[in-house]
TORDRENTOR-335694 format. One record per residue (C-alpha): residue number from 1; residue in one letter; z, x, y. Coordinates in nm, 2 decimals, always signed. Each point is the difference from the previous one (the first is absolute). Layout:
# TORDRENTOR-335694
{NUM 'a' {Z X Y}}
...
***
This chain:
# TORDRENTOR-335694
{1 'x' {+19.67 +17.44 +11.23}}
{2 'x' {+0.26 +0.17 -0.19}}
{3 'x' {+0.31 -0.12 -0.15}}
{4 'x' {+0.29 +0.26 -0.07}}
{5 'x' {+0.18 +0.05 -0.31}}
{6 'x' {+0.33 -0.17 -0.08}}
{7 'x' {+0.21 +0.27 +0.11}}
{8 'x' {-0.15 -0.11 +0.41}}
{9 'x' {-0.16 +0.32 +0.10}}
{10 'x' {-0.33 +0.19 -0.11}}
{11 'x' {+0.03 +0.24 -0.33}}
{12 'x' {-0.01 +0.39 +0.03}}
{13 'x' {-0.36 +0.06 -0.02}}
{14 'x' {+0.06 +0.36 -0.15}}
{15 'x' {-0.13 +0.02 -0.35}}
{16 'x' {+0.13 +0.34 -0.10}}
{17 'x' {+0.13 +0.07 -0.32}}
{18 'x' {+0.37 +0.12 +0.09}}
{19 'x' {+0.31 -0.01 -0.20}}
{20 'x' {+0.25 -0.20 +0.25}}
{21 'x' {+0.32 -0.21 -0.01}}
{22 'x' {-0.02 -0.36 -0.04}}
{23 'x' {+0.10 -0.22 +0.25}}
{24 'x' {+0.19 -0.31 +0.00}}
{25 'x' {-0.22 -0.35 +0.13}}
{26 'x' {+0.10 -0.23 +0.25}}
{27 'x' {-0.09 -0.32 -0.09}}
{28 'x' {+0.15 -0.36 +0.19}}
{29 'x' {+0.07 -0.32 -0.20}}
{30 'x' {-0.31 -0.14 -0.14}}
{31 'x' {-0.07 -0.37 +0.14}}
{32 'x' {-0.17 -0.33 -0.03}}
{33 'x' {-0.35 +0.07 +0.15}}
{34 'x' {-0.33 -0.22 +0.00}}
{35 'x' {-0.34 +0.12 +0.10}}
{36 'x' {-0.29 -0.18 +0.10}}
{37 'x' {-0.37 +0.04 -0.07}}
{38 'x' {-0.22 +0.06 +0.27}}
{39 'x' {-0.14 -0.38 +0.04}}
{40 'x' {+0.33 -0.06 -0.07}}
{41 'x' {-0.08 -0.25 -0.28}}
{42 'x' {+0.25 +0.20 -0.25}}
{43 'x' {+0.31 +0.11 +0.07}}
{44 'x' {+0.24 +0.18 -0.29}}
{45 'x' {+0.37 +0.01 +0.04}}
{46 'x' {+0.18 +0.29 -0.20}}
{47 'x' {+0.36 -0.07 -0.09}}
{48 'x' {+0.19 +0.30 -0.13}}
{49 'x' {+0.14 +0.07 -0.33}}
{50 'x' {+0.31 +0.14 -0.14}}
{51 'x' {-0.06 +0.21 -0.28}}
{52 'x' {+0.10 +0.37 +0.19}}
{53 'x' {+0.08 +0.12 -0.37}}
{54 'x' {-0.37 +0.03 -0.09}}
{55 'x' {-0.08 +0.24 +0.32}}
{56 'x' {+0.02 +0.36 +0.02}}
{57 'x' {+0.30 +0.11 +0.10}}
{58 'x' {+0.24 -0.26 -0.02}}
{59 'x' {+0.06 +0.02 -0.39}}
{60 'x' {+0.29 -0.20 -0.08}}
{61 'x' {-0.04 -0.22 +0.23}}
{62 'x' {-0.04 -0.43 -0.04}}
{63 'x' {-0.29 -0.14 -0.11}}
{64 'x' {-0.12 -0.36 +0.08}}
{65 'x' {-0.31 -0.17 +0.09}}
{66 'x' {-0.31 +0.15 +0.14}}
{67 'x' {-0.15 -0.02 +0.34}}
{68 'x' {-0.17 -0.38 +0.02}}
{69 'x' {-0.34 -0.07 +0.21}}
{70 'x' {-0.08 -0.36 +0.14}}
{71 'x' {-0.34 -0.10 +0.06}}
{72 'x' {-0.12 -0.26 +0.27}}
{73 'x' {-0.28 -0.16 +0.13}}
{74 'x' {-0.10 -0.17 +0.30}}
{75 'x' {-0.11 -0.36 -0.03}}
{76 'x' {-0.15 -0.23 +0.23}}
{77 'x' {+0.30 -0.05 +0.22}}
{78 'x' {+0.01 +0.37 +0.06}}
{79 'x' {+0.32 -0.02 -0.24}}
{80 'x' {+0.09 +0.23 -0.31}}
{81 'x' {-0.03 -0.09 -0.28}}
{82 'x' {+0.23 +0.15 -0.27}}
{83 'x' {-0.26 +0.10 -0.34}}
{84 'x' {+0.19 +0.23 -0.22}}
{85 'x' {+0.30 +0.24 -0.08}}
{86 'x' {-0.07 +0.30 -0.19}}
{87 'x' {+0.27 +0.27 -0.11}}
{88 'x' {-0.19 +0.39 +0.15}}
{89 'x' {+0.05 +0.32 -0.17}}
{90 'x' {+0.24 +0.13 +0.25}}
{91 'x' {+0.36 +0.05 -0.08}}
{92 'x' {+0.07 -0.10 +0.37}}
{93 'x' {-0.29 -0.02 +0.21}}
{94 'x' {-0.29 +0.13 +0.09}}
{95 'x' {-0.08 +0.28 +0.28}}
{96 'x' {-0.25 -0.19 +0.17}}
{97 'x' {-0.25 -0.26 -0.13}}
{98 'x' {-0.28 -0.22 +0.15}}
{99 'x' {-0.21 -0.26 -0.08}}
{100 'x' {-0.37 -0.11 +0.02}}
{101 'x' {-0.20 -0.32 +0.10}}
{102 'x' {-0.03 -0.10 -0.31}}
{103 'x' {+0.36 +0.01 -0.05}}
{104 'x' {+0.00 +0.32 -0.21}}
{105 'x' {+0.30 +0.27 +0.05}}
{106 'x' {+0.01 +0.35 -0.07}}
{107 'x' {+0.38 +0.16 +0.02}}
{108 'x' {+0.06 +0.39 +0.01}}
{109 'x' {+0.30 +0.19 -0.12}}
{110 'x' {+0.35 -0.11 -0.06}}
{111 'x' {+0.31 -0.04 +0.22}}
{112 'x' {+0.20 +0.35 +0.04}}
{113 'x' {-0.19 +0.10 -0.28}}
{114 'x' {-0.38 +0.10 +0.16}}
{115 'x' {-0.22 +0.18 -0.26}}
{116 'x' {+0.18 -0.16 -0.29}}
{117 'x' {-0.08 -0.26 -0.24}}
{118 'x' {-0.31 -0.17 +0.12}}
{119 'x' {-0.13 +0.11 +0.31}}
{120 'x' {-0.30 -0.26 +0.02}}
{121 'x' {+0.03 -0.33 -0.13}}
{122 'x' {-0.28 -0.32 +0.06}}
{123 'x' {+0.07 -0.31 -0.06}}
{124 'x' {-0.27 -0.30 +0.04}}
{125 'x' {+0.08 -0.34 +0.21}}
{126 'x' {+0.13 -0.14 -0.29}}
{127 'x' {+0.27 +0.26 -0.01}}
{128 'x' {-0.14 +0.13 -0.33}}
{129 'x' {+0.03 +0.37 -0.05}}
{130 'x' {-0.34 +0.18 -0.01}}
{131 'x' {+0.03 +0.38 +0.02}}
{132 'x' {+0.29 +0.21 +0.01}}
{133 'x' {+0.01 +0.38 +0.12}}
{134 'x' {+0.25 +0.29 -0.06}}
{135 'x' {-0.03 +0.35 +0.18}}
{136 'x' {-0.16 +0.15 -0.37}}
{137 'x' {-0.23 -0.30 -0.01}}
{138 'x' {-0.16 +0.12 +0.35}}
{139 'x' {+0.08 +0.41 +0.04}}
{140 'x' {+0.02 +0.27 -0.28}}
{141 'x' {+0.32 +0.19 -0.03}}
{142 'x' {-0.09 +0.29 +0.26}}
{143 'x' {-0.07 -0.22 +0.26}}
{144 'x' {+0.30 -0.22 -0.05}}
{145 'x' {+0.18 +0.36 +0.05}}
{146 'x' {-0.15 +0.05 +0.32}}
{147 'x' {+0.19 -0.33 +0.13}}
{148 'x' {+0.29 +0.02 +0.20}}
{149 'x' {+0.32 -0.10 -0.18}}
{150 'x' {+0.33 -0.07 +0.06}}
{151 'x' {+0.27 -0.12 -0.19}}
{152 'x' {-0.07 -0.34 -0.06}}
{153 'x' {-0.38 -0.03 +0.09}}
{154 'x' {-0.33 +0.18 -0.05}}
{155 'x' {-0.18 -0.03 +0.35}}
{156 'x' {-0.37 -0.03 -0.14}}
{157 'x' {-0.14 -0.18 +0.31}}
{158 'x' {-0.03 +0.08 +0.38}}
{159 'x' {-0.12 -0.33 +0.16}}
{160 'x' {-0.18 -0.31 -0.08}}
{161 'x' {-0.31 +0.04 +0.17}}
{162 'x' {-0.15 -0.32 +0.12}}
{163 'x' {-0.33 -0.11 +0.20}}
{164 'x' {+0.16 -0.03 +0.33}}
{165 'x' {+0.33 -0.06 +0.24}}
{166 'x' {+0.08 -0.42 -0.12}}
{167 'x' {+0.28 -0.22 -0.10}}
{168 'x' {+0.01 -0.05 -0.29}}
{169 'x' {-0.12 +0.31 -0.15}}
{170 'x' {-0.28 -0.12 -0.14}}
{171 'x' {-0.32 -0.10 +0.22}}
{172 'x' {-0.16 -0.35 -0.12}}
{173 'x' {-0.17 +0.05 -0.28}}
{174 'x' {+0.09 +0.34 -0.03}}
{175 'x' {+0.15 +0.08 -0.41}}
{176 'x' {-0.06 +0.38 -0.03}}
{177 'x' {+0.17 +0.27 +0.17}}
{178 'x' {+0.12 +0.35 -0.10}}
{179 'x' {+0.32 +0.17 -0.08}}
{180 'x' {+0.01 +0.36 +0.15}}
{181 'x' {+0.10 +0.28 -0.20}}
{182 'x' {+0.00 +0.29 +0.12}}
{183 'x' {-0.17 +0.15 -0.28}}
{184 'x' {-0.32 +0.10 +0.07}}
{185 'x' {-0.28 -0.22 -0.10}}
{186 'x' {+0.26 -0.23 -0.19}}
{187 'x' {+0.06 -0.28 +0.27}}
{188 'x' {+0.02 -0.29 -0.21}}
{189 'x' {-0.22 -0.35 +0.08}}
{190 'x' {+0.13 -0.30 -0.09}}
{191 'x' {-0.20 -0.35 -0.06}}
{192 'x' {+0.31 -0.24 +0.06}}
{193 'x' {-0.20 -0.28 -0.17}}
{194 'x' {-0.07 +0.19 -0.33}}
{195 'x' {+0.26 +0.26 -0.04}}
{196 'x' {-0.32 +0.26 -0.05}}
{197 'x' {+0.01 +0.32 +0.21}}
{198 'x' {-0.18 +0.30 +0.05}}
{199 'x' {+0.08 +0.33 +0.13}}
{200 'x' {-0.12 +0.12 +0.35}}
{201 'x' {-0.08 +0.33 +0.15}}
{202 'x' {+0.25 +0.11 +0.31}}
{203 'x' {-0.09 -0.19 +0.30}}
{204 'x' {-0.17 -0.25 -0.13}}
{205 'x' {+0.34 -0.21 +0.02}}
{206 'x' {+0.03 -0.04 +0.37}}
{207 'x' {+0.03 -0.28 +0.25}}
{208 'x' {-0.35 -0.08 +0.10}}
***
């Protein structure tokens, strides 16, 4: 299964070092969204922020609180329960994020702003941070290059490849999947449960 970027359609797949113009992003509103884990046990609900000053791009502008997640869990009466509120990294909100059966989330990229800051972020059940990625923590300088970027974003990912066609993305169970490149044999594995990854060679990421 793949899930698009935020700007709704697939990225260029061409890789080719050529000097071109940048190009404005199109990006709606960012909303309240909740997502579910598989055996739908967890469930995270993001709550945007307000601080557009500390994204690229919009220099000048207000700054305010950051992008809030929710935890809940499902008790015995098939109710949520509310656990915990944590503050994220993200100025706004996060692209996409997802979260585990055992209530881990993982949440990639920032709002308007994909590339930037820190692209990869864990965080266990408890809503405690564990491991934090930027673009330089996972790719050297050249291949960052090779990206596509526009004015606002660096488009370092194709898809989110997952193990097959579902709702929600993740299959039961299921906590690793792969972030596709487009830079040969630099597909990047994630363990959603450990924040730990490990680089894979070109086809290796694909719905199987």
């Amino acid at each position: 299964m793949k899930i698009n970027s935020g700007r709704g359609i697939p990225l260029a797949a061409s890789l080719l070092a050529l000097v071109v113009p940048l190009h404005a992003d199109d990006w709606p509103g960012p909303q309240i969204r909740e997502r579910f884990s598989a055996s739908r046990e967890f469930m995270v609900r993001i709550v945007p922020g307000t601080s557009w000053g500390d994204t690229v791009g919009f220099k000048g502008s207000a700054k305010g609180p950051y992008a809030k997640a929710e935890w809940y869990r499902q008790d015995e009466t098939r109710s949520y329960r509310f656990m915990k509120e944590v503050t994220l990294l993200n100025p706004v909100a996060p692209v996409d994020f997802f979260v585990t059966d055992s209530g881990h989330m993982a949440t990639f990229d920032n709002w308007h702003n994909v590339g930037y800051g820190k692209v990869a972020v864990f965080y266990g059940r408890d809503g405690v941070l564990t491991h934090a990625y930027t673009l330089k923590d996972l790719f050297a300088p050249g291949e960052i290059s090779q990206f596509e970027h526009s004015i606002s974003s660096i488009w370092w990912h194709k898809a989110f490849v997952l193990p097959r066609d579902g709702q929600p993305p993740l299959m039961k169970g299921q906590k690793n999947f792969c972030v596709v490149t487009g830079i040969k044999n630099r597909d990047v594995e994630f363990d959603l449960d450990s924040g730990s990854y490990q680089f894979r060679q070109a086809g290796y990421c694909s719905p199987r």
